[in-house]
Biopython code that builds the backbone (N, CA, C, O; Angstrom):
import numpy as np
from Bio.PDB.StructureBuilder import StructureBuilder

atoms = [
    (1, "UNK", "N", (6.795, -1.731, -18.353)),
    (1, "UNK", "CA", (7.530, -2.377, -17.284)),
    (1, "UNK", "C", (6.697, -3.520, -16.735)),
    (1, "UNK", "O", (5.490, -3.567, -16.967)),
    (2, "UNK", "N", (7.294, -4.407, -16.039)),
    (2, "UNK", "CA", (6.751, -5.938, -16.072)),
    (2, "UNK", "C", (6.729, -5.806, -14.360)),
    (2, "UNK", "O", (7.310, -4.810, -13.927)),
    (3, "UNK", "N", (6.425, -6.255, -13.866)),
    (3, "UNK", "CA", (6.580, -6.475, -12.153)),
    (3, "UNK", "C", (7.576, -7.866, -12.221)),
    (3, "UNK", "O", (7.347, -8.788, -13.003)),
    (4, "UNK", "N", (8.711, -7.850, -11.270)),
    (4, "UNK", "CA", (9.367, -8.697, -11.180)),
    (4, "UNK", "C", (9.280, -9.734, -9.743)),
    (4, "UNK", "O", (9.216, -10.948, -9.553)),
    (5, "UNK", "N", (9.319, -8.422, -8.829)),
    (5, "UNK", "CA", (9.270, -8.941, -7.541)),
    (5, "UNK", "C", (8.175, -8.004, -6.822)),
    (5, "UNK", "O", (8.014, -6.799, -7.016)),
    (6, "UNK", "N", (7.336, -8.989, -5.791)),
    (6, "UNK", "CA", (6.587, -8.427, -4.897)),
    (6, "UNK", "C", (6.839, -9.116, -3.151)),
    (6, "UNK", "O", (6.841, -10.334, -2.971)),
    (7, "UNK", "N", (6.988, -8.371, -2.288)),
    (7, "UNK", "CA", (7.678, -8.492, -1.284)),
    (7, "UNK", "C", (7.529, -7.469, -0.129)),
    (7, "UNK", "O", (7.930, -6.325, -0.342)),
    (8, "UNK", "N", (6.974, -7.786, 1.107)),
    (8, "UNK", "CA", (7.484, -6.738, 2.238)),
    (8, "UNK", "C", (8.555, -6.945, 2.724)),
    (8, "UNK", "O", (8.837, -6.119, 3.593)),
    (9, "UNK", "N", (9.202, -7.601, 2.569)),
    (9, "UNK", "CA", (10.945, -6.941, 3.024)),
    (9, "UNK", "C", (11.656, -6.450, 2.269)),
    (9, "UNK", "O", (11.937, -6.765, 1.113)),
    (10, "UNK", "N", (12.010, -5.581, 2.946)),
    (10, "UNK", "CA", (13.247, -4.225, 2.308)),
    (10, "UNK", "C", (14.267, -4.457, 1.845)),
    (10, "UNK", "O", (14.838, -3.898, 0.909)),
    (11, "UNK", "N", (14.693, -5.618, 2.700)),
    (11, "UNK", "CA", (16.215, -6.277, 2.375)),
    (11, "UNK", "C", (15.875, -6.951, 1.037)),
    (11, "UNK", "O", (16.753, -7.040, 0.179)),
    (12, "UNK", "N", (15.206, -7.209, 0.921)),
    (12, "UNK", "CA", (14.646, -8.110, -0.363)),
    (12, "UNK", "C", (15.585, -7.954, -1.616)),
    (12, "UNK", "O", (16.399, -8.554, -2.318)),
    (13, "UNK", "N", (14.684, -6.284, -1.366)),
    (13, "UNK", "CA", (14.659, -5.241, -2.879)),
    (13, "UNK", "C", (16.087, -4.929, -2.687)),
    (13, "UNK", "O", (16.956, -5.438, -3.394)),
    (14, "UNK", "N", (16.379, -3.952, -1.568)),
    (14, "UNK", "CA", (18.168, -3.936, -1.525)),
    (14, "UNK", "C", (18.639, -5.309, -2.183)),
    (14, "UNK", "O", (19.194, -4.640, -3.055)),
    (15, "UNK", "N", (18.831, -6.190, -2.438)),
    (15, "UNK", "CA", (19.487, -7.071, -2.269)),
    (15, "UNK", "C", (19.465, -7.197, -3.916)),
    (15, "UNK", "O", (20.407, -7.052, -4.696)),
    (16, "UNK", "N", (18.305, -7.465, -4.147)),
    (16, "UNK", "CA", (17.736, -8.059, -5.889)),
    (16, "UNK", "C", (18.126, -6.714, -6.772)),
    (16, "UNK", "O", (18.549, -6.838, -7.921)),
    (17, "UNK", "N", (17.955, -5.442, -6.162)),
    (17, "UNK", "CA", (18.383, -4.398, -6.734)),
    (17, "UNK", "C", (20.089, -4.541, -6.953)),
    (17, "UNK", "O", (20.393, -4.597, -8.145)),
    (18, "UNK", "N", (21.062, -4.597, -6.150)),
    (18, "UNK", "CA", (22.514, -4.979, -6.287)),
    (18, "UNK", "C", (22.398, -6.217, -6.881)),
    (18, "UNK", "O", (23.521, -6.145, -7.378)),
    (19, "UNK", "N", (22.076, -7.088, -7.185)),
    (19, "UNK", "CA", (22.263, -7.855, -7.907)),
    (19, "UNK", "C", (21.728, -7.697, -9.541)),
    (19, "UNK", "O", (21.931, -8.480, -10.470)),
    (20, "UNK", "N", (21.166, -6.732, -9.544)),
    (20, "UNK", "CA", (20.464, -6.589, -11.074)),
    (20, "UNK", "C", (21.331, -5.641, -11.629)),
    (20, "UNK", "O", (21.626, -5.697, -12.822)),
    (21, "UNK", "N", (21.901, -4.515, -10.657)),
    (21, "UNK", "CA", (22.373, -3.741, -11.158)),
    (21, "UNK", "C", (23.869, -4.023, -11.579)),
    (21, "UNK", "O", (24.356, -3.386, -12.513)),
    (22, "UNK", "N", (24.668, -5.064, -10.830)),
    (22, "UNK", "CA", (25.578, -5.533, -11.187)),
    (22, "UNK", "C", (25.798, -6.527, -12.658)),
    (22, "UNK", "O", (26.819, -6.695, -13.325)),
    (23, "UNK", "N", (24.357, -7.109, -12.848)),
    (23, "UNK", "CA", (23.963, -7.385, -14.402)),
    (23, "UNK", "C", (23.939, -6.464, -15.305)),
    (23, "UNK", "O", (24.010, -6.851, -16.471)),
    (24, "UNK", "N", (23.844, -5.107, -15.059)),
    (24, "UNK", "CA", (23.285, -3.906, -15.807)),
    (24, "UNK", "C", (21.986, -3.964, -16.229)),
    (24, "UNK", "O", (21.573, -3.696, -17.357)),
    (25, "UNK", "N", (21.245, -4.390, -15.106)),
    (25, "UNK", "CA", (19.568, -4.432, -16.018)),
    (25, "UNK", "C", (18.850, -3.272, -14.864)),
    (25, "UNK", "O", (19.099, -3.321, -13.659)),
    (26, "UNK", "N", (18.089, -2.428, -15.385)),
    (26, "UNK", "CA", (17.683, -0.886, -15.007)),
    (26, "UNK", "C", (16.483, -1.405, -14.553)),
    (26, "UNK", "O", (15.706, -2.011, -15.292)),
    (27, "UNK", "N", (16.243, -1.149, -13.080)),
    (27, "UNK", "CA", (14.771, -1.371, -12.106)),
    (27, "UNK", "C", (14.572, -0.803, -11.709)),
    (27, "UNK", "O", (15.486, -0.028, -11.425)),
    (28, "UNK", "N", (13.026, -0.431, -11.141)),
    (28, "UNK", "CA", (12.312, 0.563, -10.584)),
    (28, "UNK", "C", (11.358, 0.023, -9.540)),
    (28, "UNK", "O", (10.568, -0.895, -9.758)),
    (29, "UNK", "N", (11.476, 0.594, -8.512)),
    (29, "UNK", "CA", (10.591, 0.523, -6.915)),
    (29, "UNK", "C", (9.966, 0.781, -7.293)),
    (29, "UNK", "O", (10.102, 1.562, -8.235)),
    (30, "UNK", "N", (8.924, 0.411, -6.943)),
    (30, "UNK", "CA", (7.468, 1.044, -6.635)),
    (30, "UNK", "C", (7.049, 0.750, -4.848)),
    (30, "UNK", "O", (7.556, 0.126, -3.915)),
    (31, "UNK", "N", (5.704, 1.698, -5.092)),
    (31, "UNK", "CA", (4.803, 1.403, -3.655)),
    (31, "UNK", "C", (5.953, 1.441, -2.569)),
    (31, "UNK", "O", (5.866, 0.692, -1.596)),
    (32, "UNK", "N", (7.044, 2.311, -2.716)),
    (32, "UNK", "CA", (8.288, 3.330, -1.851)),
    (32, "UNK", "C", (7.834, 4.107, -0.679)),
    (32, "UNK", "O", (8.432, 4.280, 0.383)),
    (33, "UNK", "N", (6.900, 4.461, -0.976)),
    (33, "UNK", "CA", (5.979, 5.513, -0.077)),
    (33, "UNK", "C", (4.871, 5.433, 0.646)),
    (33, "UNK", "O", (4.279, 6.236, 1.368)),
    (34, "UNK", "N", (4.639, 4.032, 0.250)),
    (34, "UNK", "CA", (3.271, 3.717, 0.851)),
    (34, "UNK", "C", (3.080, 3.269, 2.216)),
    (34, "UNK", "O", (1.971, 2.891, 2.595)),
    (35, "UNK", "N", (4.336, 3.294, 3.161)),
    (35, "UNK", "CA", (4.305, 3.283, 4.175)),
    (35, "UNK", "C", (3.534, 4.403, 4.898)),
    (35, "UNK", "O", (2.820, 4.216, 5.883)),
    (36, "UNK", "N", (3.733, 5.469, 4.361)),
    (36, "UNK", "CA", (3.040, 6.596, 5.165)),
    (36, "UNK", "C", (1.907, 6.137, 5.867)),
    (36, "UNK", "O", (1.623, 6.056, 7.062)),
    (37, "UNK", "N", (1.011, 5.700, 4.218)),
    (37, "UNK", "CA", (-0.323, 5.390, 4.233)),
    (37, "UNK", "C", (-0.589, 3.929, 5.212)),
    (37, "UNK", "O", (-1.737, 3.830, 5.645)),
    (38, "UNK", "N", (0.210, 3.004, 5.518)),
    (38, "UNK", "CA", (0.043, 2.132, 6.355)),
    (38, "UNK", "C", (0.632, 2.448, 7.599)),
    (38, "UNK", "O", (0.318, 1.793, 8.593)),
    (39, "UNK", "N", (1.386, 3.304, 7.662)),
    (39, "UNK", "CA", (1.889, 3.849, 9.608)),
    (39, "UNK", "C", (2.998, 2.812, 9.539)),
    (39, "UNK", "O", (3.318, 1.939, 10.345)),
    (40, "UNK", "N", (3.388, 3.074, 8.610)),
    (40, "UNK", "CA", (4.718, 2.056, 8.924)),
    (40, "UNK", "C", (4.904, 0.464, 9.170)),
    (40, "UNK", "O", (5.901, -0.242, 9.320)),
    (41, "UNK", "N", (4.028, 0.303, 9.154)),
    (41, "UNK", "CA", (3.911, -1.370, 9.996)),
    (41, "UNK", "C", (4.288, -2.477, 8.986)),
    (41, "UNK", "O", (4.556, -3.621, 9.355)),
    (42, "UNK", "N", (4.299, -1.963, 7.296)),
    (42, "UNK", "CA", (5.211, -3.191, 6.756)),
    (42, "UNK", "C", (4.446, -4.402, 6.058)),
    (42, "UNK", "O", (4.781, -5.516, 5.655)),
    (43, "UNK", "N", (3.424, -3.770, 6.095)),
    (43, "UNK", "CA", (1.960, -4.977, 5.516)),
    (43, "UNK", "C", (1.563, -5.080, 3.999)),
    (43, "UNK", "O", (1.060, -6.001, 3.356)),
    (44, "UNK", "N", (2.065, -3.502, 3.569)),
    (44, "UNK", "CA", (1.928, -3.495, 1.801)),
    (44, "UNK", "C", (3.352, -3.736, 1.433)),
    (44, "UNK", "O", (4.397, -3.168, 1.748)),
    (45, "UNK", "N", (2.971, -5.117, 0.394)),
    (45, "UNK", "CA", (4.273, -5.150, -0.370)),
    (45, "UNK", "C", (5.163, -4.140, -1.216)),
    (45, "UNK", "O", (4.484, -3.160, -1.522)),
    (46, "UNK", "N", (6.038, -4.091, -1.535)),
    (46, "UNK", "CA", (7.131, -3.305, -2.576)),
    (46, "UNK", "C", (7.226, -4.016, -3.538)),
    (46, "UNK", "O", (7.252, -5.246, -3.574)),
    (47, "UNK", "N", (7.296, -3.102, -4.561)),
    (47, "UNK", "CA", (7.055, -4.045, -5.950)),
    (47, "UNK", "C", (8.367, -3.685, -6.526)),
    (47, "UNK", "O", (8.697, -2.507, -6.387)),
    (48, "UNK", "N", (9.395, -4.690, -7.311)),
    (48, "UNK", "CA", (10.357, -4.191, -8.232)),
    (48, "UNK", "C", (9.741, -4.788, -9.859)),
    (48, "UNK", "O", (9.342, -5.859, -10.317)),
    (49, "UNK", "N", (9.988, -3.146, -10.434)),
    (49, "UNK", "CA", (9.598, -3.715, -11.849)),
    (49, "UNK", "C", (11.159, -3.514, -12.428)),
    (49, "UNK", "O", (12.147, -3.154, -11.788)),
    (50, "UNK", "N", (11.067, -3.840, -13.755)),
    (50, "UNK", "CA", (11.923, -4.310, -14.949)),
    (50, "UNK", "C", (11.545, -4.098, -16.563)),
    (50, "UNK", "O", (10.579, -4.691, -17.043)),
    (51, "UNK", "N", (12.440, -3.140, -17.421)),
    (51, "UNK", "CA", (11.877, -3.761, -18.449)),
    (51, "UNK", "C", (10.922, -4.875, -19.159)),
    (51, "UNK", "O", (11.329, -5.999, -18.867)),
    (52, "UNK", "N", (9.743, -4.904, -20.027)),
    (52, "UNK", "CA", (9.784, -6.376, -20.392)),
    (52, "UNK", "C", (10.472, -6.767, -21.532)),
    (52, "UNK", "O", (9.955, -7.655, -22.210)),
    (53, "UNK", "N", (11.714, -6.210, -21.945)),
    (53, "UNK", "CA", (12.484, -6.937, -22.255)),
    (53, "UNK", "C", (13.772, -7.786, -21.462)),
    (53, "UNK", "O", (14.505, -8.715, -21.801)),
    (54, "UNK", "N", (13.637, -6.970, -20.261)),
    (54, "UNK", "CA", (14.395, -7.697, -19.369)),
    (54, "UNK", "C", (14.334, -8.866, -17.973)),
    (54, "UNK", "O", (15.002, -9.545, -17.194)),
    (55, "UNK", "N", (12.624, -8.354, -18.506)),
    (55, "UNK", "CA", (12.204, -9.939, -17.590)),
    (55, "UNK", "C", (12.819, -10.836, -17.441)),
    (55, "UNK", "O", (13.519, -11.050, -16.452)),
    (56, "UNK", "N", (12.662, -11.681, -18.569)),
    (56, "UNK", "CA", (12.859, -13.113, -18.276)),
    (56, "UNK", "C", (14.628, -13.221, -18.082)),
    (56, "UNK", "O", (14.958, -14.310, -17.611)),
    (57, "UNK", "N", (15.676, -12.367, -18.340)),
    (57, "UNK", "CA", (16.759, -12.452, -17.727)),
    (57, "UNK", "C", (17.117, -12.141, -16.396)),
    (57, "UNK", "O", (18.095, -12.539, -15.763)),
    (58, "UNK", "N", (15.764, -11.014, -15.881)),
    (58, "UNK", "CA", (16.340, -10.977, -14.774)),
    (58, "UNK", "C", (15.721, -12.076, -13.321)),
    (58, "UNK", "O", (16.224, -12.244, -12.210)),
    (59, "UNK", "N", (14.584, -12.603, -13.872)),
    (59, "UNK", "CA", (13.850, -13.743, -13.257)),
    (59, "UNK", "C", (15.199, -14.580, -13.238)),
    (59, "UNK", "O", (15.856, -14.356, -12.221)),
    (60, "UNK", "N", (15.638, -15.278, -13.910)),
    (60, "UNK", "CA", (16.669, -16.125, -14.116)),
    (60, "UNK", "C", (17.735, -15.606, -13.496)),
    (60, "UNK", "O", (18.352, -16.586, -13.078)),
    (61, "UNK", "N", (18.468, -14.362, -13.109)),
    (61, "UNK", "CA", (19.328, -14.124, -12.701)),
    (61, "UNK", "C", (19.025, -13.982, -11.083)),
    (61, "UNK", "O", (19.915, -14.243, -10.273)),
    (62, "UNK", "N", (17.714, -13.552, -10.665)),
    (62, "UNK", "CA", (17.169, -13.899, -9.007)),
    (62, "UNK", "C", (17.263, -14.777, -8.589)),
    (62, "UNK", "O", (17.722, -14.983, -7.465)),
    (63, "UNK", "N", (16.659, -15.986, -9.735)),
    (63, "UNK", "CA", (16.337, -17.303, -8.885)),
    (63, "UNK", "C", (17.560, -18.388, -9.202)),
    (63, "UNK", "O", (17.324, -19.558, -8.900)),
    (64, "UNK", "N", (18.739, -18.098, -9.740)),
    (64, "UNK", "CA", (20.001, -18.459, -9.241)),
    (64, "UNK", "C", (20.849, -17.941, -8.257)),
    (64, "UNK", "O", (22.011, -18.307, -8.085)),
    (65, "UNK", "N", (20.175, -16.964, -7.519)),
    (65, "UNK", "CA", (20.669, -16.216, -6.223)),
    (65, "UNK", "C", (19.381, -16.417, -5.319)),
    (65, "UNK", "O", (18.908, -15.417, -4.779)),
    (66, "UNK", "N", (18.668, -17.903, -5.085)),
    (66, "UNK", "CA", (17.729, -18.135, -4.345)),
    (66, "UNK", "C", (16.541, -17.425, -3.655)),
    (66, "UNK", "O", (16.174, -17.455, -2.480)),
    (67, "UNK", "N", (15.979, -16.685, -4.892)),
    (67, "UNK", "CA", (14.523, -16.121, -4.780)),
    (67, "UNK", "C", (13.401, -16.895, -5.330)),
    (67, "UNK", "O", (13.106, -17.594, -6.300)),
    (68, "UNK", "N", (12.857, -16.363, -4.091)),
    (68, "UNK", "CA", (11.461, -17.071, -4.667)),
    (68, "UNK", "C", (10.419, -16.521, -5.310)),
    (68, "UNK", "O", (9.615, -15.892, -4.621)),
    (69, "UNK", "N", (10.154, -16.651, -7.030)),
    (69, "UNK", "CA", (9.240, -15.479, -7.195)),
    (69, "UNK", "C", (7.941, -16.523, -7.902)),
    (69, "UNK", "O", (7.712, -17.729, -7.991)),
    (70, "UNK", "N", (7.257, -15.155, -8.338)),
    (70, "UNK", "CA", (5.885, -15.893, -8.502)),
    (70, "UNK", "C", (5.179, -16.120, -10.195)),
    (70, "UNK", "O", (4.649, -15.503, -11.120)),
    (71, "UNK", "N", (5.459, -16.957, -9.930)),
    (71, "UNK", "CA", (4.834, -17.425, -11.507)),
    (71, "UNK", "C", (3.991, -16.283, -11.956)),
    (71, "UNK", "O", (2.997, -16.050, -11.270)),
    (72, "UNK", "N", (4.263, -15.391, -13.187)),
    (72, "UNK", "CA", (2.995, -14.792, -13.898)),
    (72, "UNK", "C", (2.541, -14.757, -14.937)),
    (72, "UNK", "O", (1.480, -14.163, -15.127)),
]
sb = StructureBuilder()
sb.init_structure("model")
sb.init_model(0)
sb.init_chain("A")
sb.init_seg("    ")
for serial, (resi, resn, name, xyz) in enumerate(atoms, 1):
    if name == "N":
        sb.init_residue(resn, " ", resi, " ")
    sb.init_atom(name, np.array(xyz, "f"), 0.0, 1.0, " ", f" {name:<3s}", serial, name[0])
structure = sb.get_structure()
């Protein structure tokens, strides 16, 4: 699995998640839980991974729904 998106907002992932899934491309949260470990406050990013075969379609399918992601 490839990391697609890294992000502390929630809405983010909600958002990129309905939109991937409406592509049919299968993603996975990570770092879900790691709030515990920060008390909640929202400072460690959430990571969405992706196939890497489905990378580079789903990069392309974010950033025609105006995301900003990060070159890797």
């Amino acid at each position: 699995m490839k990391q697609l998106l890294r992000t502390t907002d929630p809405t983010q992932i909600i958002y990129a998640k309905a939109i991937l899934s409406g592509e049919d491309i299968d993603c996975f949260e990570m770092d879900v839980h790691m709030s515990v470990l920060e008390g909640s406050l929202g400072i460690l990013p959430r990571r969405l991974m992706v196939l890497d075969d489905d990378l580079n379609q789903a990069r392309r399918i974010l950033r025609d729904h105006d995301f900003e992601l990060e070159d890797l």
